[in-house]
C-alpha positions as CSV (number, residue, x, y, z in Angstrom):
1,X,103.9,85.9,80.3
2,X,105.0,86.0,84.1
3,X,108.2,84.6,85.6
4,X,106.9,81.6,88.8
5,X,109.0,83.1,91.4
6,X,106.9,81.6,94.6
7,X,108.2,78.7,96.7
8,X,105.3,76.2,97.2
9,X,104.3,72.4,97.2
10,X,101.4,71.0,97.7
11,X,100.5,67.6,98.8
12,X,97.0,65.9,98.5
13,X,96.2,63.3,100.6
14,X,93.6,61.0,101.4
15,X,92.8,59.9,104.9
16,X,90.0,57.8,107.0
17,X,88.6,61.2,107.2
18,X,88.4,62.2,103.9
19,X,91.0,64.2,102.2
20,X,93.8,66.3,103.5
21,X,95.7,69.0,101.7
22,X,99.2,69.9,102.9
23,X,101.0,73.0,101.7
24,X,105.0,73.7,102.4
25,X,105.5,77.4,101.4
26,X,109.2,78.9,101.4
27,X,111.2,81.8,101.6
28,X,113.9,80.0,99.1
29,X,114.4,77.6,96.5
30,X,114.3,73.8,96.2
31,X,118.1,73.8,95.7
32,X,120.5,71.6,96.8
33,X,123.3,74.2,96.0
34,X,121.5,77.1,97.9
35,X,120.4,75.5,100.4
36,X,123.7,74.8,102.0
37,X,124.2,78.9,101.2
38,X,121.6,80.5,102.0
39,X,119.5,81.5,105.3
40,X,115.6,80.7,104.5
41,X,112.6,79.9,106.5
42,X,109.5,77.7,105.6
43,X,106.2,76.9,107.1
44,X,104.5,73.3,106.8
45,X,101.1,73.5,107.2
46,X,97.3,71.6,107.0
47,X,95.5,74.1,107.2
48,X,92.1,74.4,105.2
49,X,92.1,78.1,104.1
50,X,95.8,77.8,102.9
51,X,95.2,74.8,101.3
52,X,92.2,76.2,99.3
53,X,94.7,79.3,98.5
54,X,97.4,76.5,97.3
55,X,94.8,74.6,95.2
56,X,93.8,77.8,93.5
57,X,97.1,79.1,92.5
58,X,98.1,75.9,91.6
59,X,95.2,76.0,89.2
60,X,96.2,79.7,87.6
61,X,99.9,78.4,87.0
62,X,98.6,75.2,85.3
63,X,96.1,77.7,82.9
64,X,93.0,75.6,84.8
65,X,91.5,78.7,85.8
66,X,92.2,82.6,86.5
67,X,91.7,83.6,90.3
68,X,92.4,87.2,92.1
69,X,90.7,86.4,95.2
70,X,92.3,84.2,98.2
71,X,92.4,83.7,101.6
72,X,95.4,83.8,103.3
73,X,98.0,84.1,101.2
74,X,98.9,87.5,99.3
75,X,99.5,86.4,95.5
76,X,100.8,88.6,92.4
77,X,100.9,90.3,90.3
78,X,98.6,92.9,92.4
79,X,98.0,91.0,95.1
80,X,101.0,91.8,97.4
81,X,101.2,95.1,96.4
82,X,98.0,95.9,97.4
83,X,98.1,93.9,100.8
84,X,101.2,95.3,102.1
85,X,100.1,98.8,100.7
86,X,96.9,98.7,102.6
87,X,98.7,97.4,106.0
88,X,101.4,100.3,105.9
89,X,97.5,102.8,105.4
90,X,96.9,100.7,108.8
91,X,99.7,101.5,110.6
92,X,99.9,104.9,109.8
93,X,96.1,105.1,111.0
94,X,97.5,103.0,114.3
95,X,100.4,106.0,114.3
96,X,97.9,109.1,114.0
97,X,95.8,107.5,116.8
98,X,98.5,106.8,119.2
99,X,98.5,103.7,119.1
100,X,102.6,103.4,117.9
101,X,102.9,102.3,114.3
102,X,105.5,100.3,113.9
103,X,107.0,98.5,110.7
104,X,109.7,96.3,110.4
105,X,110.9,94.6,106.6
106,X,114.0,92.2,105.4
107,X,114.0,91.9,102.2
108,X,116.8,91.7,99.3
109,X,116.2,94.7,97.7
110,X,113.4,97.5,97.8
111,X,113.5,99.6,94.7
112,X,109.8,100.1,94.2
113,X,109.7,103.9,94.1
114,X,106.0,103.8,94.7
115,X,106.0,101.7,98.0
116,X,109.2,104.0,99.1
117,X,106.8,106.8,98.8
118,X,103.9,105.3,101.1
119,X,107.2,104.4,103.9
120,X,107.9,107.9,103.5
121,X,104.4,109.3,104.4
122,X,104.1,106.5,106.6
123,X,106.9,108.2,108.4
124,X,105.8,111.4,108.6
125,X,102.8,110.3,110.1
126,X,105.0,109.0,113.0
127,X,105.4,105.2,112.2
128,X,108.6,103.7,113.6
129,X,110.5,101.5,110.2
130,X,112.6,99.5,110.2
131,X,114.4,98.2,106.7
132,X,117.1,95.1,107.0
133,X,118.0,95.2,103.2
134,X,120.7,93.1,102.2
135,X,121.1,94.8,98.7
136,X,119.7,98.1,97.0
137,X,117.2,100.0,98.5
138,X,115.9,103.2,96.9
139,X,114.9,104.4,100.5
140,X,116.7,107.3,102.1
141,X,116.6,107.4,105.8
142,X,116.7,110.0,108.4
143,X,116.0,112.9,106.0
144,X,114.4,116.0,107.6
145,X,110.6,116.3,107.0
146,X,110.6,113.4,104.8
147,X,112.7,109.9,106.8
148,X,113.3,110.6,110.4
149,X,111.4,107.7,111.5
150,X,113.1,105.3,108.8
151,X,116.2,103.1,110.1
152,X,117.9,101.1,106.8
153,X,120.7,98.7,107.8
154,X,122.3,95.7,106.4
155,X,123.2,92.6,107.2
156,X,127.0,90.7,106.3
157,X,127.4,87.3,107.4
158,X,128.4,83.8,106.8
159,X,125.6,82.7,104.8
160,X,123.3,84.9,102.0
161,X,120.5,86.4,104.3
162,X,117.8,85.0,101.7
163,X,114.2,85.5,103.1
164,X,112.1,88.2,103.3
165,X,110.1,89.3,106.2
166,X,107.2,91.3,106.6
167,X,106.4,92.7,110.0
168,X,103.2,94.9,110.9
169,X,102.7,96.0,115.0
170,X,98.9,96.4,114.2
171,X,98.5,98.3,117.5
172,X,100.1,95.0,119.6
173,X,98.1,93.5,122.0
174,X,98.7,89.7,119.9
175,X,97.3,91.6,116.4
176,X,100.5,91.6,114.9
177,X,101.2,90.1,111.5
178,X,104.3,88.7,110.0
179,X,104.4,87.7,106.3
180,X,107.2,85.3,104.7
181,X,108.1,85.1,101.5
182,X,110.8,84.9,98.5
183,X,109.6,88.6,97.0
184,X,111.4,91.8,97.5
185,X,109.6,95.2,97.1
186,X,110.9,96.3,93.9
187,X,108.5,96.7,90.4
188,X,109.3,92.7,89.0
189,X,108.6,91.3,91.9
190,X,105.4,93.2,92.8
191,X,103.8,94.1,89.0
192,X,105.7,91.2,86.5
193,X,106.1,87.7,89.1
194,X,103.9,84.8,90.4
195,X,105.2,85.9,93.7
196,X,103.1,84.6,97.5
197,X,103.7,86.1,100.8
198,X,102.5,83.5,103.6
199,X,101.1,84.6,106.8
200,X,102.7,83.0,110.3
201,X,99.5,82.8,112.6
202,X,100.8,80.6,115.3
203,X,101.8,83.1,118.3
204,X,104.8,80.8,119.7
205,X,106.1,80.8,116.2
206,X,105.2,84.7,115.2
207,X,107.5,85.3,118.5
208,X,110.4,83.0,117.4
209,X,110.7,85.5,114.0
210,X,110.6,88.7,115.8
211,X,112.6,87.9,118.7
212,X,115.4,85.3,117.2
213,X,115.6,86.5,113.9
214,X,114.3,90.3,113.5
């Protein structure tokens, strides 16, 4: 039995052109309280392959049907785990080329000793991190041979710094990826959650993450 930790809504719709599915995803909850606490970030969207992932996870939580495989969106259990484990291989392959691996990640907490092991060699291999961690994090930075490339720094403000943001350089050049999300990288989130991370495709609003809010 899994904990529903993911933020989403879906909306079905018919039009004169037949029907329309439109998904809000979050980074936070449906709260009235929290809302008025908390920073967040959401994304409102139409479109098709999204709203194919929505309809499918929709159908796991309602026991309709079991489904591993989607389109956009990274789902677990397994499913972010292994998306964000095989973008950090990327970047490391984007480091040991030349091409400037570069990582950035705000999160609550990352206590997930297994990821903190691929940031580490992910380091070593020369890729530039980044960690904006509001809580615990299990990773040590600027440690000789092991964390030199890994900057960990908190944020204390006004409001609870709530979402969670996942940044991959993907050798530039308009490849980059940015994931949003409500899960943090630690073992419940990752292994024991119905967790999503959402991609941001649009390049205005990719920009308006990593230059107003990263």
């Amino acid at each position: 039995q899994l904990k529903t930790h993911c933020k989403i809504l879906l909306i079905v719709r018919r039009e004169s052109d037949g029907i329309r599915r439109y998904v809000h995803l979050s980074t936070g909850n449906y709260n009235v309280r929290t809302s008025r606490m908390y920073t967040d970030l959401c994304l409102f969207t139409c479109d098709p392959l999204i709203g194919d992932d929505a309809s499918a996870l929709f159908n796991v939580l309602t026991g309709y049907s079991i489904n591993n495989s989607y389109n956009k969106l990274l789902v677990s259990p397994n499913g972010i785990r292994q998306g964000l484990s095989e973008r950090i291989e990327r970047e490391i392959q984007h480091a040991q080329a030349g091409k400037g691996g570069y990582i950035c990640f705000k999160m609550n907490s990352l206590t997930d000793f297994a990821s903190a092991d691929l940031l580490y060699r992910a380091s070593q291999a020369g890729v530039k991190i980044d960690l904006i961690i509001r809580s615990s994090c299990c990773v040590v930075p600027k440690v000789e041979g092991l964390s030199e490339n890994i900057r960990v720094i908190s944020i204390v403000g006004r409001f609870l710094e709530h979402h969670r943001i996942y940044y991959f350089h993907n050798g530039g050049d308009g490849n980059e990826e940015v994931y949003l999300g409500s899960a943090d990288i630690m073992q419940r989130n990752l292994d024991r959650r119905v967790e999503t991370l959402f991609p941001i495709s649009d390049r205005q609003l990719k920009r308006y993450v990593v230059t107003n809010i990263l």
